[in-house]
C-alpha positions as CSV (number, residue, x, y, z in Angstrom):
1,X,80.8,108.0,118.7
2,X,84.0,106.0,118.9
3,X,83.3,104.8,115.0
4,X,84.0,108.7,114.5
5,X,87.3,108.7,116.4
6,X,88.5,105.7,114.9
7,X,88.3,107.2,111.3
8,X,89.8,110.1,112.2
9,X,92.5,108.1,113.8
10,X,92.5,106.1,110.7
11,X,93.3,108.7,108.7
12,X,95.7,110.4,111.0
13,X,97.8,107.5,110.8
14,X,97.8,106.8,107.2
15,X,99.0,110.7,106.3
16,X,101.6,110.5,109.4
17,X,103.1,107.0,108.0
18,X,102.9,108.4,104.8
19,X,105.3,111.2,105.7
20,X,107.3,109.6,108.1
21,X,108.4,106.8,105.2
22,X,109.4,109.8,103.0
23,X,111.1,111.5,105.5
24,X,112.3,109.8,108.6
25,X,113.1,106.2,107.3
26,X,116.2,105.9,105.2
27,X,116.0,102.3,104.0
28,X,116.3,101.9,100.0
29,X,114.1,98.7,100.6
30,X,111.2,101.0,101.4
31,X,111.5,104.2,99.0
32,X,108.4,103.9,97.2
33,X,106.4,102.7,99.3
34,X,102.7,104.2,99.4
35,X,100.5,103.4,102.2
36,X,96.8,103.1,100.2
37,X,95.0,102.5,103.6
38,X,94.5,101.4,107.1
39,X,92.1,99.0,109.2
40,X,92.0,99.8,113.2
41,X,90.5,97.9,116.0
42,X,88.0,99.7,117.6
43,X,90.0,99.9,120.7
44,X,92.6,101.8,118.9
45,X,95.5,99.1,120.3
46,X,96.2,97.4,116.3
47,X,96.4,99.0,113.2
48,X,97.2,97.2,110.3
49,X,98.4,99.2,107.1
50,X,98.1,98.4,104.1
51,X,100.9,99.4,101.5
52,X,101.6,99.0,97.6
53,X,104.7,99.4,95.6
54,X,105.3,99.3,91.7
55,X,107.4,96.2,91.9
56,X,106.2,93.5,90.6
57,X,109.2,91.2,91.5
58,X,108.5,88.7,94.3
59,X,112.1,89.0,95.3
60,X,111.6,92.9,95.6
61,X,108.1,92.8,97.0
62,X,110.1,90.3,100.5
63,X,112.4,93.0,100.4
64,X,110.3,95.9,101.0
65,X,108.1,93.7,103.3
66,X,111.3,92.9,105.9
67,X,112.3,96.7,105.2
68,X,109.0,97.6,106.8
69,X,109.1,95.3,109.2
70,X,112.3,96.6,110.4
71,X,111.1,100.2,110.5
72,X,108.0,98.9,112.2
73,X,109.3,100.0,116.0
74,X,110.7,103.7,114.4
75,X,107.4,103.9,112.5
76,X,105.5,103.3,115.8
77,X,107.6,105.3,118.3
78,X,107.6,108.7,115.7
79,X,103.7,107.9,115.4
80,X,103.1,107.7,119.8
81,X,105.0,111.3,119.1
82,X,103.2,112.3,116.5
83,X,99.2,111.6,117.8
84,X,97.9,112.7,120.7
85,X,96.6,109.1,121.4
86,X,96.8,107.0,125.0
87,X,98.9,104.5,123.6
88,X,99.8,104.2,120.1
89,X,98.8,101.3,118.5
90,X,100.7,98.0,117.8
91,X,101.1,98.3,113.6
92,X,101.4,95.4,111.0
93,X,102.0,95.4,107.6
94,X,100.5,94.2,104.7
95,X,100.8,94.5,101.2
96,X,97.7,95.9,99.0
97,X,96.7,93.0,96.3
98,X,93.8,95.3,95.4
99,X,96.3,97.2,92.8
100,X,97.8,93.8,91.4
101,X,93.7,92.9,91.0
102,X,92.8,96.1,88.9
103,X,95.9,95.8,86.9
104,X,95.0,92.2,85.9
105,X,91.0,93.0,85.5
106,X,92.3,95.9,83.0
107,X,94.1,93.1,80.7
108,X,91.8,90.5,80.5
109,X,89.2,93.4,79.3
110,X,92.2,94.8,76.9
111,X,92.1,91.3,75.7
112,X,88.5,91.0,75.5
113,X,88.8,94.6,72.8
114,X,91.7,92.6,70.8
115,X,89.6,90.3,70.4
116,X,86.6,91.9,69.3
117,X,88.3,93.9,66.9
């Protein structure tokens, strides 16, 4: 039963973050960031969410990283408002290499075409 609650929560979290970035947080470093998903210990006490961007500057990708890190305490205390949980959970972010993966399987089978052709 708690696997239920913790995808609910899951998902709670990942729509609230979601909205609060776009709203509440007024950092340029963190404009466009999208959160893509979110892991949660089954106790509910960690969450770690993970995030993607359309830079593909290492210089700009730190940036947004210490700009969410910065935002992590607002992020947590508007969340603890937000969800009607015991104790919201301590968050950490990390950035989503799944979209830099697809990107790069996509041109090596672009590459395969050219080369067929």
């Amino acid at each position: 039963m708690a696997n239920y609650r913790a995808g609910r929560v899951k998902q709670e979290i990942q729509r609230e973050v979601n909205d609060i970035l776009a709203k509440r947080v007024k950092d340029p470093r963190v404009q466009d960031v999208t959160i893509t998903d979110v892991e949660i210990t089954g106790d509910l006490q960690y969450a770690t969410i993970f995030y993607s961007t359309l830079n593909e500057l290492a210089s700009e990708r730190e940036k947004t990283q210490k700009g969410l890190e910065k935002a992590t305490g607002l992020i947590r205390k508007e969340l603890g408002s937000r969800l009607s949980l015991y104790r919201s959970p301590e968050i950490t972010f990390k950035r989503d290499e799944s979209v830099d993966y697809g990107n790069k399987i996509e041109e090596l089978i672009r590459k395969l075409h050219e080369e067929q052709e």
